[in-house]
Biopython code that builds the backbone (N, CA, C, O; Angstrom):
import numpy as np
from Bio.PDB.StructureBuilder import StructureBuilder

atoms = [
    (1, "UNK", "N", (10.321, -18.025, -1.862)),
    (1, "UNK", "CA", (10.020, -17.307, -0.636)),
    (1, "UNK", "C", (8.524, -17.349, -0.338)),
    (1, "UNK", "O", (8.098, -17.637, 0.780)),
    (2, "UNK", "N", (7.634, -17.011, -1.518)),
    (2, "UNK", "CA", (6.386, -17.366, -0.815)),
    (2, "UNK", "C", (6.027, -18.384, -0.590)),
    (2, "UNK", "O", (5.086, -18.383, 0.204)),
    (3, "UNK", "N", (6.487, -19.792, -1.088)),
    (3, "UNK", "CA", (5.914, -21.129, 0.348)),
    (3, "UNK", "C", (6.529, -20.741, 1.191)),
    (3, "UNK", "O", (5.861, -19.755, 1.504)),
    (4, "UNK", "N", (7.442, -20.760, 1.922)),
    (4, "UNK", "CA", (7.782, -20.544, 3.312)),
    (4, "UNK", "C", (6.849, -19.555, 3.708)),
    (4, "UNK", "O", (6.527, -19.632, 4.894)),
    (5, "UNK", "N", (6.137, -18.324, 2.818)),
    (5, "UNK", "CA", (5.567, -17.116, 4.090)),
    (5, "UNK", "C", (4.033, -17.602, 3.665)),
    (5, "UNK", "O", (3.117, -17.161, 4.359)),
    (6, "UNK", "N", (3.765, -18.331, 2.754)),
    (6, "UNK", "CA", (2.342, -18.859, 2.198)),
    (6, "UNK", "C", (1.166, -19.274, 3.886)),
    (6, "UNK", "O", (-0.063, -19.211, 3.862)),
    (7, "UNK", "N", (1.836, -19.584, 4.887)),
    (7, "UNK", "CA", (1.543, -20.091, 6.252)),
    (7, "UNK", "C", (0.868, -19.189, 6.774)),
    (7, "UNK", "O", (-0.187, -19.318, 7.395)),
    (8, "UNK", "N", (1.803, -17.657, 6.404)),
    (8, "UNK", "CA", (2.068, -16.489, 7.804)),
    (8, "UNK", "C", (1.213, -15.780, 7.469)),
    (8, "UNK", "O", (1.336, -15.131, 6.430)),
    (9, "UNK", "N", (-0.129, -15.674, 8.402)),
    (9, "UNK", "CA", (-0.822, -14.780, 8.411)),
    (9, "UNK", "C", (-0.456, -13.210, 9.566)),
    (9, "UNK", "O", (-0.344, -13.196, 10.792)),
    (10, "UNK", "N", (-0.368, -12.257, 8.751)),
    (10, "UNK", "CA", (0.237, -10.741, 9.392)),
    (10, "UNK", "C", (-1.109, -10.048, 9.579)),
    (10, "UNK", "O", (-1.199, -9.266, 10.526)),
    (11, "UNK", "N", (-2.407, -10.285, 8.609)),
    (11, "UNK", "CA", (-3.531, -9.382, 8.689)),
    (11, "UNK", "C", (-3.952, -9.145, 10.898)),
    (11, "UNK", "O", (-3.880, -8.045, 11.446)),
    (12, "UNK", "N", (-4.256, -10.199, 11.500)),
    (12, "UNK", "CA", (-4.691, -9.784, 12.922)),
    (12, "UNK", "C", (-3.684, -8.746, 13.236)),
    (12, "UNK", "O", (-4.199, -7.719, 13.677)),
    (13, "UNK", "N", (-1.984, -8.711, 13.102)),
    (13, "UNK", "CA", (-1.544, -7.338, 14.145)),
    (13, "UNK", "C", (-1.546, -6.322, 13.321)),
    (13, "UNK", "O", (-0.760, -5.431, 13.644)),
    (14, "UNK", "N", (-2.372, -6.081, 12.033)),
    (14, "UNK", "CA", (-2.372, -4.957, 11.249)),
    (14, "UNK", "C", (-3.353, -3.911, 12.591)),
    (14, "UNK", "O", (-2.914, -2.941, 13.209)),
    (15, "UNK", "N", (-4.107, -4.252, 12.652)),
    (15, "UNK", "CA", (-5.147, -3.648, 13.857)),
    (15, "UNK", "C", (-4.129, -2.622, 15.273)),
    (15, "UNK", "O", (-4.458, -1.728, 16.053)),
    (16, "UNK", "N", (-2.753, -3.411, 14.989)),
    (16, "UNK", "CA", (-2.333, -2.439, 16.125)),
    (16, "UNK", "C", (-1.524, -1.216, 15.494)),
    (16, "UNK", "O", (-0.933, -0.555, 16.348)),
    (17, "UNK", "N", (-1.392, -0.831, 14.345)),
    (17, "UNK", "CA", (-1.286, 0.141, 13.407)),
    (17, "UNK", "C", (-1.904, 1.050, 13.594)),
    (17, "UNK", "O", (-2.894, 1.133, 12.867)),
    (18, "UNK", "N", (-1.662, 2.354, 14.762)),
    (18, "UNK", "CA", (-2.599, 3.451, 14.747)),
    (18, "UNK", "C", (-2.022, 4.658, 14.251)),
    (18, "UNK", "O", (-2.394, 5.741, 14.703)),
    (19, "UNK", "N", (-1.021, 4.563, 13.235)),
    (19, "UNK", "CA", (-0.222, 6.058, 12.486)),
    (19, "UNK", "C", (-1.026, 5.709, 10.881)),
    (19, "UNK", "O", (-1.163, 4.668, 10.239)),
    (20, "UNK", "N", (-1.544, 7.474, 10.589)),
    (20, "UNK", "CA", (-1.846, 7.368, 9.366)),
    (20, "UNK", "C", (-1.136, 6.590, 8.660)),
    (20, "UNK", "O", (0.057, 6.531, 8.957)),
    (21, "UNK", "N", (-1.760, 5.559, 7.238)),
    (21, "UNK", "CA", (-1.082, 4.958, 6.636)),
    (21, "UNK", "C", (-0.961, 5.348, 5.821)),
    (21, "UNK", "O", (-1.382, 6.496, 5.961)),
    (22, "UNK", "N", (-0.514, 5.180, 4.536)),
    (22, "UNK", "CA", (-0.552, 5.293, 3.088)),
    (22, "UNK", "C", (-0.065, 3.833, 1.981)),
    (22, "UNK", "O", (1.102, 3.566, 1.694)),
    (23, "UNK", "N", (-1.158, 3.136, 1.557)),
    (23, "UNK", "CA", (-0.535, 1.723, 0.754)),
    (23, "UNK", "C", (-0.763, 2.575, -0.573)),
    (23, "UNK", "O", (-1.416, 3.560, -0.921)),
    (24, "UNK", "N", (-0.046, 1.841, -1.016)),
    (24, "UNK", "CA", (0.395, 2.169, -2.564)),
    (24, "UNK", "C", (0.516, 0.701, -3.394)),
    (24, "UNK", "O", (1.259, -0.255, -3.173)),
    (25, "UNK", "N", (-0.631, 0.928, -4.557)),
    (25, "UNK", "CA", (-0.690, -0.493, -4.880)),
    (25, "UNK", "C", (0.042, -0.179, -6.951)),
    (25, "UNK", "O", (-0.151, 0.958, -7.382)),
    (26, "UNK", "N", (0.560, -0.916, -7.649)),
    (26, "UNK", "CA", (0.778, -0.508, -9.286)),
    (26, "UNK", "C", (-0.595, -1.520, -9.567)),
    (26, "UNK", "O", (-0.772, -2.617, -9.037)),
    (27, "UNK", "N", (-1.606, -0.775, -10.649)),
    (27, "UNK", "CA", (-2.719, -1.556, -11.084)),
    (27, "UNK", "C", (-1.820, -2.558, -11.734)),
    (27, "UNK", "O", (-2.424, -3.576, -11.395)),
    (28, "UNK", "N", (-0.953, -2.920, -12.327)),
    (28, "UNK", "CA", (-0.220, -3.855, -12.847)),
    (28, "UNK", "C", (0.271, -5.037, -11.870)),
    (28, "UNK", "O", (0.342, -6.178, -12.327)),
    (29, "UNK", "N", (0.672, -4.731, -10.292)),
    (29, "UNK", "CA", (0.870, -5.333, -9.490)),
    (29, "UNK", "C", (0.489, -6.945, -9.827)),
    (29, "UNK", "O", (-0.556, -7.186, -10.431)),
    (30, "UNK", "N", (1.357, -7.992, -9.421)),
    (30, "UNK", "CA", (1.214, -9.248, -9.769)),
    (30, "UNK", "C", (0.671, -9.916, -7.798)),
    (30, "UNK", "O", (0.516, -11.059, -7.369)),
    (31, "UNK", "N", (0.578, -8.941, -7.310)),
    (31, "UNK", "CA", (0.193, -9.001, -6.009)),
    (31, "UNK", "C", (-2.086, -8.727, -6.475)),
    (31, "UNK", "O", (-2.496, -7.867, -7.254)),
    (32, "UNK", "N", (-2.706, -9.404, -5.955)),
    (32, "UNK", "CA", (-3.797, -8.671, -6.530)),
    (32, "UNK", "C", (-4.454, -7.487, -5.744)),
    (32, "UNK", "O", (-4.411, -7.194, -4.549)),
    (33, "UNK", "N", (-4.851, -7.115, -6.431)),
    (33, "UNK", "CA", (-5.304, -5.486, -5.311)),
    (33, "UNK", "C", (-6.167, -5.981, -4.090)),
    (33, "UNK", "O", (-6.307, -5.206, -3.144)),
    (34, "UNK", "N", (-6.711, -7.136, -4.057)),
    (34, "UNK", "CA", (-8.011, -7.395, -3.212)),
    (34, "UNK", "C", (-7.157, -7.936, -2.126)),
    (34, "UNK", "O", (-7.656, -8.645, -1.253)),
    (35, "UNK", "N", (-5.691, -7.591, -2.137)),
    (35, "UNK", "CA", (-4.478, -8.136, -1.028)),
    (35, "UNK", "C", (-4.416, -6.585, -0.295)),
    (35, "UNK", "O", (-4.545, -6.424, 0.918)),
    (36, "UNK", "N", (-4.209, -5.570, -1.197)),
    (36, "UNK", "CA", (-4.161, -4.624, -0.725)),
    (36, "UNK", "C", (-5.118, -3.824, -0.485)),
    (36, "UNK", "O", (-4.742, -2.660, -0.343)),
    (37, "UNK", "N", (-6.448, -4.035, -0.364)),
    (37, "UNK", "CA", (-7.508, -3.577, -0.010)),
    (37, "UNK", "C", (-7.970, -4.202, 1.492)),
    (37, "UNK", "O", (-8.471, -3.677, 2.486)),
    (38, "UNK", "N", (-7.633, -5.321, 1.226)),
    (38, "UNK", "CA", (-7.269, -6.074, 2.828)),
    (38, "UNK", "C", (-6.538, -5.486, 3.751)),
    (38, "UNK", "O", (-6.911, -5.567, 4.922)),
    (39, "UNK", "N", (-5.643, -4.950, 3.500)),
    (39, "UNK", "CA", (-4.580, -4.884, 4.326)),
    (39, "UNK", "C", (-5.013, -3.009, 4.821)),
    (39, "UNK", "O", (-4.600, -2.480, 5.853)),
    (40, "UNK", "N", (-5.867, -2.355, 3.825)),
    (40, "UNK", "CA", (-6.002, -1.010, 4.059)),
    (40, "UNK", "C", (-7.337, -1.298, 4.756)),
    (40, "UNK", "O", (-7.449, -0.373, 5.560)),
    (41, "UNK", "N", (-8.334, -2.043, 4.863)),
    (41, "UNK", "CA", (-9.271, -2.122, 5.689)),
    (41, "UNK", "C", (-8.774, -2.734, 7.046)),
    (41, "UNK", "O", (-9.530, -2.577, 8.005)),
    (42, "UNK", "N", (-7.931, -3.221, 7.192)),
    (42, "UNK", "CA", (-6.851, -3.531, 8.207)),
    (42, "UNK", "C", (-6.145, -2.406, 9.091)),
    (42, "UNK", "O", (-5.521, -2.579, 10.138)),
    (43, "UNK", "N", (-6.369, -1.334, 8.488)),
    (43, "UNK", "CA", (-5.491, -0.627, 9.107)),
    (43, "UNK", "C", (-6.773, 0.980, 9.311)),
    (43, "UNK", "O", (-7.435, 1.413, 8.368)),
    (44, "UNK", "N", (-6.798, 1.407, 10.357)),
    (44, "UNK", "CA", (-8.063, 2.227, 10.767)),
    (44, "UNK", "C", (-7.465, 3.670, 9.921)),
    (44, "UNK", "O", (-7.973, 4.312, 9.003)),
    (45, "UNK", "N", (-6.527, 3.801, 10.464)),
    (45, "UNK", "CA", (-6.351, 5.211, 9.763)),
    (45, "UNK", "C", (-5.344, 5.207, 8.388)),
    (45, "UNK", "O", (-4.393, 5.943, 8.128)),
    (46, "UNK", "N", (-6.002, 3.952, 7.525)),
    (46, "UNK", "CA", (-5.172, 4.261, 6.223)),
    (46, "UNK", "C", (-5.970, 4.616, 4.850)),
    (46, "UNK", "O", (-7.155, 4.408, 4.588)),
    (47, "UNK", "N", (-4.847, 5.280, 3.969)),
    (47, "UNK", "CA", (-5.423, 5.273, 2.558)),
    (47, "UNK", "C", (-4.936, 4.485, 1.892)),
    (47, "UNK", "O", (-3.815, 4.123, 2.251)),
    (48, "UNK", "N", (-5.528, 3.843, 0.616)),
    (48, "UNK", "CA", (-5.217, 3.071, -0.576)),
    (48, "UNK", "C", (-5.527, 3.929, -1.713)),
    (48, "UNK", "O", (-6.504, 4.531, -2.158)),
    (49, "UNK", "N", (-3.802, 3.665, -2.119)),
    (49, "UNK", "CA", (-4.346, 4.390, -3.880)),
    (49, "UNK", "C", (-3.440, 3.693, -4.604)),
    (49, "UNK", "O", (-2.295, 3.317, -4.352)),
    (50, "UNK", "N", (-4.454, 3.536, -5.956)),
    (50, "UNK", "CA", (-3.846, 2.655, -6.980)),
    (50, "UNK", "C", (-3.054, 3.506, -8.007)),
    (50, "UNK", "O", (-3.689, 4.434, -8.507)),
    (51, "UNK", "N", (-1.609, 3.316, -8.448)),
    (51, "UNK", "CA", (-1.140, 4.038, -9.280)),
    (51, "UNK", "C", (-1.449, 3.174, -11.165)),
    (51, "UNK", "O", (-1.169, 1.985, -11.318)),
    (52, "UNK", "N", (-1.881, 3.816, -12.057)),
    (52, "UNK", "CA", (-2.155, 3.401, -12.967)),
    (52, "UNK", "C", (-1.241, 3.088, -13.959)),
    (52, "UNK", "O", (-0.375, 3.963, -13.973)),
    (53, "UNK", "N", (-1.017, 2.130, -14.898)),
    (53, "UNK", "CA", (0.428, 2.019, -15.513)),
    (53, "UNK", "C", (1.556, 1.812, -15.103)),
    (53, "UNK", "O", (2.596, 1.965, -15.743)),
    (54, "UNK", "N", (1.395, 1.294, -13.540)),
    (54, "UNK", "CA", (2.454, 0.352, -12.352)),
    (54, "UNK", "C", (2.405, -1.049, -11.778)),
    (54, "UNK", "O", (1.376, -1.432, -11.220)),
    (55, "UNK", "N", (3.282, -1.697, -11.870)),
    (55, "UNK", "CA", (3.377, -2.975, -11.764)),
    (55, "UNK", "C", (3.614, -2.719, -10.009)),
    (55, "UNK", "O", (2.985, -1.938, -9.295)),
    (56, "UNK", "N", (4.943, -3.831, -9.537)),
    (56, "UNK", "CA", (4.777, -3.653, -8.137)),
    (56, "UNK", "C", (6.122, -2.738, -7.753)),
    (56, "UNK", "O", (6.429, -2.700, -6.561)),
    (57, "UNK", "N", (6.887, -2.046, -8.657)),
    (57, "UNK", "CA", (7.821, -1.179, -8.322)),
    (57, "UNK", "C", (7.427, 0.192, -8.296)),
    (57, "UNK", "O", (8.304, 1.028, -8.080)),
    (58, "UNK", "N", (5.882, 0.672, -8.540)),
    (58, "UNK", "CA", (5.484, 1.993, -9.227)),
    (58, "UNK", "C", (6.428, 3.338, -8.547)),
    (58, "UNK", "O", (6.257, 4.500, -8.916)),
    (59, "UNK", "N", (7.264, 2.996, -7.675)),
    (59, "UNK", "CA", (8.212, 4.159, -6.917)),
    (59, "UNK", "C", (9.125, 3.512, -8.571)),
    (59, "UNK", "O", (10.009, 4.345, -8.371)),
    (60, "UNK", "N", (9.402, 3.101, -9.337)),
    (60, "UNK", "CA", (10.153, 3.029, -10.141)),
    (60, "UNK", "C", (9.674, 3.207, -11.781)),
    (60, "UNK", "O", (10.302, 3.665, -12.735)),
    (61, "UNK", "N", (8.513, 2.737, -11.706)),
    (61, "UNK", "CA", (7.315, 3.158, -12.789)),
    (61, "UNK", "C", (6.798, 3.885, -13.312)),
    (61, "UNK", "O", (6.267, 4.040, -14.412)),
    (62, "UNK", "N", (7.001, 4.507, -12.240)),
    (62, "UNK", "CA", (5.633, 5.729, -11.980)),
    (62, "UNK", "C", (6.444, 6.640, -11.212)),
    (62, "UNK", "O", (5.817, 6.874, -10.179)),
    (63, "UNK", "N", (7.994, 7.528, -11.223)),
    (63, "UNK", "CA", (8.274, 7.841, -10.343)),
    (63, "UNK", "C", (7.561, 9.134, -9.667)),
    (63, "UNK", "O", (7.191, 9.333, -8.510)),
    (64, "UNK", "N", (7.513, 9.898, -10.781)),
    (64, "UNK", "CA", (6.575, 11.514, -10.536)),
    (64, "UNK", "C", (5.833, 10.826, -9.626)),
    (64, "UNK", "O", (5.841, 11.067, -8.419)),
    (65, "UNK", "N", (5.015, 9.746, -10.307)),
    (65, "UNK", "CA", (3.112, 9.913, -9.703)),
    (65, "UNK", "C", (3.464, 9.404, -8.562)),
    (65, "UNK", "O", (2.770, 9.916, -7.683)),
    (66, "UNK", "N", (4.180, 8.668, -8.152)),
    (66, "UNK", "CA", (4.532, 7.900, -7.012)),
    (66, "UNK", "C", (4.615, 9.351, -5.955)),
    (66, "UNK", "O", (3.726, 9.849, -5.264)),
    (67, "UNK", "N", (6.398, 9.877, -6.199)),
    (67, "UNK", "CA", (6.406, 11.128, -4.966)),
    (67, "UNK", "C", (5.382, 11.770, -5.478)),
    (67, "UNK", "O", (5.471, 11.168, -6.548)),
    (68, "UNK", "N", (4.368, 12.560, -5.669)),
    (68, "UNK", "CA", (3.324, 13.350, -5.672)),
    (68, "UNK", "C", (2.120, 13.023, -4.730)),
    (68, "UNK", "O", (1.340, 13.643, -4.007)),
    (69, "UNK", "N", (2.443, 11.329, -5.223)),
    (69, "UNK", "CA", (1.192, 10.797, -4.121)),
    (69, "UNK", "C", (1.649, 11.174, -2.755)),
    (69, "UNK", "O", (1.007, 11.867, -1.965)),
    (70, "UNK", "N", (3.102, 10.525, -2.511)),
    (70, "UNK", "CA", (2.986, 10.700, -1.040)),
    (70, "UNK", "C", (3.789, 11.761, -0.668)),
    (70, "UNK", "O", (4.237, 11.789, 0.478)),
    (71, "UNK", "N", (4.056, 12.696, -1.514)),
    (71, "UNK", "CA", (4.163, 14.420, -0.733)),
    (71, "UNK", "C", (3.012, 15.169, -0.270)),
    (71, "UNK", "O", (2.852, 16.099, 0.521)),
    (72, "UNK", "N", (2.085, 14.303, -1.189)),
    (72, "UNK", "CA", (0.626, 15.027, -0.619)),
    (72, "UNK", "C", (0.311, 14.208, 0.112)),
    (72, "UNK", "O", (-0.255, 14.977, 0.889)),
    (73, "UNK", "N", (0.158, 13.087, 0.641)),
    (73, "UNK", "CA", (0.264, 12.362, 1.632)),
    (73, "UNK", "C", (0.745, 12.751, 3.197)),
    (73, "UNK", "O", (0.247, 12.547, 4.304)),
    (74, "UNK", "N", (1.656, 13.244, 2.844)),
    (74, "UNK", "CA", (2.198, 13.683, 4.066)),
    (74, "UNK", "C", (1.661, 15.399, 4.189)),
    (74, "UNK", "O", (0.864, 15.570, 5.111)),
    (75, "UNK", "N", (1.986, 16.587, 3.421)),
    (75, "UNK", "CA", (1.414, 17.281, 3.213)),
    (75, "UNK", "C", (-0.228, 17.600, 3.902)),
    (75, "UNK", "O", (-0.515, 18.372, 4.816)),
    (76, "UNK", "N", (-0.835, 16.997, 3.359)),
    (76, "UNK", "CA", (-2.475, 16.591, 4.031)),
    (76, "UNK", "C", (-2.549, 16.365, 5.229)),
    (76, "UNK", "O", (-3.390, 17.074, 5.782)),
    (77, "UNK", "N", (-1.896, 15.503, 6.042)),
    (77, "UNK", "CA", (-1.581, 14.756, 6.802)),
    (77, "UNK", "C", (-0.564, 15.269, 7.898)),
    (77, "UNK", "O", (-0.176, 14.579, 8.841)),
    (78, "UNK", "N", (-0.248, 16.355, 7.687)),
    (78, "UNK", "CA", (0.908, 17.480, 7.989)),
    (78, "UNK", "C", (1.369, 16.342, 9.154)),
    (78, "UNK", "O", (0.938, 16.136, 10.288)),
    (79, "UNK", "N", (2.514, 15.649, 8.306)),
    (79, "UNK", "CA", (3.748, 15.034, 9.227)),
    (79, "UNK", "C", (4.754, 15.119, 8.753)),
    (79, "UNK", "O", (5.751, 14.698, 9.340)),
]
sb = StructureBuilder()
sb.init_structure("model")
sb.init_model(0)
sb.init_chain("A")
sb.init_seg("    ")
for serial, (resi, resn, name, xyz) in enumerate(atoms, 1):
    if name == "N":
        sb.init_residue(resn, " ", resi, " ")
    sb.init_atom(name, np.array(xyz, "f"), 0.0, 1.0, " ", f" {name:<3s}", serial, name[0])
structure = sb.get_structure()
């Protein structure tokens, strides 16, 4: 699957993204973070947080730390 999407650049319509974001990266991630630091400077009103001791499932990894992040996420963010 990634040769076929290896082509597709998505970063230009990240810019039309104007709802708070929230990326969620596992420091383990086989994706590298400097993908997802891209993609959160991409986006005006987002946060990036790295979960520690998570690969790229950390909603499965990490489940606590995962919902905690984004109950307070939303919480903060009151949506």
């Amino acid at each position: 699957m990634s040769k076929e999407l290896s082509g597709y650049d998505f970063y230009p319509d990240l810019k039309n993204i104007t709802c708070k974001t929230l990326i969620i990266h596992g420091a383990y991630d086989g994706m590298p973070l400097e993908l997802s630091k891209k993609i959160q400077g991409s986006i005006a009103n987002s946060k990036l947080v790295v979960i520690k001791n998570a690969g790229h499932f950390p909603f499965i990894d990490r489940q606590k730390k995962y919902n905690d992040i984004v109950s307070h996420f939303i919480y903060q963010n009151k949506l």
